[in-house]
C-alpha positions in Angstrom: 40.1 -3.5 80.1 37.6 -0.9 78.1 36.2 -3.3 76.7 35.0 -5.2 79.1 34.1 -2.8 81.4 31.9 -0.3 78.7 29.8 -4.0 78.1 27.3 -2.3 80.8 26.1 0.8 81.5 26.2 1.8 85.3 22.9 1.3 87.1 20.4 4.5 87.3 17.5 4.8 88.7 14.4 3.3 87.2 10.8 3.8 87.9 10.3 0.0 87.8 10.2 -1.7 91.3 13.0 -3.9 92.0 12.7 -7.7 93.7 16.2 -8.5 94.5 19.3 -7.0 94.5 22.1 -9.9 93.7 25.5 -9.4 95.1 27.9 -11.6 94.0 31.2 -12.8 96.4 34.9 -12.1 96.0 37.1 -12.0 98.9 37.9 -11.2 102.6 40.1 -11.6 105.6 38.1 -12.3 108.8 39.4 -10.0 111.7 38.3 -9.9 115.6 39.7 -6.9 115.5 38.6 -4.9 112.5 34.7 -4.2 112.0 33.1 -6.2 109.0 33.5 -3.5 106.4 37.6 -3.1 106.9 37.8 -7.0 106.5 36.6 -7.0 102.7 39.0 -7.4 99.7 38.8 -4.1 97.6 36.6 -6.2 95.1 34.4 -7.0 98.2 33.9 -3.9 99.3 33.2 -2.1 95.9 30.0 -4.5 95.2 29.0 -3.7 99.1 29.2 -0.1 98.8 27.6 -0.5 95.1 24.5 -2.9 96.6 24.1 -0.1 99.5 23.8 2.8 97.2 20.8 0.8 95.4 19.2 -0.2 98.6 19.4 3.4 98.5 17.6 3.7 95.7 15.1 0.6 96.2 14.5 -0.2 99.9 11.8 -1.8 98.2 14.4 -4.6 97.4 15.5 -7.6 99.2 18.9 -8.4 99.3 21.4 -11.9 98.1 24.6 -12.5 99.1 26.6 -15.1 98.4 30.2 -16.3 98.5 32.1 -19.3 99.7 34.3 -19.4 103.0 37.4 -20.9 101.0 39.9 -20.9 104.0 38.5 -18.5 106.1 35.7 -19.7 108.6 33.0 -16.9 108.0 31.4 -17.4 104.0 31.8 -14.4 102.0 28.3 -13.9 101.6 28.2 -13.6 105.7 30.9 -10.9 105.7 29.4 -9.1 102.9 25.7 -9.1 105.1 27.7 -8.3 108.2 29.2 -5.3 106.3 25.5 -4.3 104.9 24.0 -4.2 108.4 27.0 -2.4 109.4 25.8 0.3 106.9 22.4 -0.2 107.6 20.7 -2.2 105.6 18.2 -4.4 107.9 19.2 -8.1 108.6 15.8 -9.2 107.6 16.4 -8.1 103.7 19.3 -10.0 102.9 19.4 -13.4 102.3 22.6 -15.1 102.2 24.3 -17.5 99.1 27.0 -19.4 101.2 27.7 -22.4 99.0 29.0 -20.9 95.3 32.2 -21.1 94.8 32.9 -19.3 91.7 30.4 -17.2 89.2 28.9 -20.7 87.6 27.4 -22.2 90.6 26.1 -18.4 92.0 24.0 -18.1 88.9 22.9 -21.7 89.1 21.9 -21.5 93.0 20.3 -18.3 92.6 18.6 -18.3 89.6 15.8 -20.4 91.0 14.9 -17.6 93.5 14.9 -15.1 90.9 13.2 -16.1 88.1 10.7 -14.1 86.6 11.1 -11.3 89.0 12.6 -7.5 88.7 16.4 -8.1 89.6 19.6 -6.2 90.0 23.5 -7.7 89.7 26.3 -6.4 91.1 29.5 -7.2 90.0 32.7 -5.6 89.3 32.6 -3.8 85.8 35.5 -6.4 84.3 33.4 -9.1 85.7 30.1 -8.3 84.4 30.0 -9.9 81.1 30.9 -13.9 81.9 28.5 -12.9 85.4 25.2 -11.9 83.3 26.4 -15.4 80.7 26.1 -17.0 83.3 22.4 -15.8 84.8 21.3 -15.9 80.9 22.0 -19.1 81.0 19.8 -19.9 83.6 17.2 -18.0 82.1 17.6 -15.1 84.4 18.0 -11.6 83.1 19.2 -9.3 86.0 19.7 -5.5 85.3 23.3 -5.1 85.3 25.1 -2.8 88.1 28.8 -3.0 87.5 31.1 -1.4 89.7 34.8 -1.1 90.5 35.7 -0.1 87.3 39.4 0.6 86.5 38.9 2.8 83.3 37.3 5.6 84.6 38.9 8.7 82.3 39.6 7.2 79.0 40.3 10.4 76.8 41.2 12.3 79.4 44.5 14.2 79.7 47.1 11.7 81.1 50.1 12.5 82.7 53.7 11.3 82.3 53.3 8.3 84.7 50.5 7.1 82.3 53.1 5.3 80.3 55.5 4.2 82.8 55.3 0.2 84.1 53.4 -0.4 87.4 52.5 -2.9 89.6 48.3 -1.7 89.2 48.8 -1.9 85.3 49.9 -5.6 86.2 47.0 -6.0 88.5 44.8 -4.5 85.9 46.1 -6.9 83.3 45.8 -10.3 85.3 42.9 -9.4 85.8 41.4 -8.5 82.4 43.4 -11.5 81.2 41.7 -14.0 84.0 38.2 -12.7 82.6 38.8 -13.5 78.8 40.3 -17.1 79.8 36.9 -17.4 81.7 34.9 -15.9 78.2 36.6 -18.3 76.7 36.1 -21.3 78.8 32.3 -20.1 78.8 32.1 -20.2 74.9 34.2 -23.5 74.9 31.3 -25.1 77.7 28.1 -23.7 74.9 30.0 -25.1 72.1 30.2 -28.4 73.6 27.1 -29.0 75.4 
């Protein structure tokens, strides 16, 4: 999982002024009874909470959503502005993606709007490398703002549950397993097109 997630440095500060600030969909659970930021998936919520903190840092910025509904009735892109607003970002700066349904088409629906300006991606840190593929492809070159990262003390001391089975190394696995197959698939789709 290292290796995917050290592909990108975490976003600081820069002097430069920022255009957009992309934030690409993952999941959610639509609830009348939870507010907007308790119905994101984990993977949801980290990219929020990353896209918030560099509002933060460019208010400057306009914002991008995006995310299909799959089989909810509320897009993920309109949860994930929901949950912005919530925190305080104003409505008028985010624009939402609702039609993507996986990394490909976000990079191909977006790109248009961001070409040739100053932008910001934020993805998950496993995610990041087939996500900025994909916007290269389109001749897009975002500034890469990974996030949710799941190696986060590498040489540290490690205890004795370290090396015992779990259900998160299991997670963590699938999931750095799911982004190589997609590597893969990507490097297949070059090689033959």
């Amino acid at each position: 999982m290292h290796t995917l997630e050290s592909t990108h440095p975490t976003y600081s500060k820069t002097t430069k002024q920022i255009d957009y600030i992309v934030v690409l969909g993952c999941r959610h659970t639509s609830s009348s009874f939870m507010p907007a930021t308790s119905e994101l998936a984990t993977c949801s919520l980290q990219r929020t909470v990353e896209a918030f903190r560099l509002f933060k840092l460019h208010p400057e910025a306009r914002m991008i959503t995006s995310g299909h509904a799959f089989n909810d009735k509320v897009s993920n892109a309109a949860k994930v502005k929901e949950a912005l607003v919530l925190l305080g970002v104003p409505e008028q700066k985010i624009i939402q993606e609702n039609f993507a349904k996986d990394t490909e088409e976000e990079a191909q629906l977006i790109a248009p709007r961001i070409q040739e300006t100053s932008a910001i991606l934020v993805t998950n840190a496993s995610h990041m490398p087939r996500a900025i593929n994909y916007f290269n492809s389109q001749n897009v070159y975002p500034i890469a703002a990974p996030t949710g990262f799941w190696v986060k003390n590498l040489t540290g001391d490690k205890g004795w549950r370290h090396y015992f089975p779990s259900t998160l190394k299991l997670q963590q696995t699938s999931i750095a397993w799911y982004e190589y197959l997609g590597l893969t698939v990507q490097w297949l789709k070059a090689l033959f097109a």
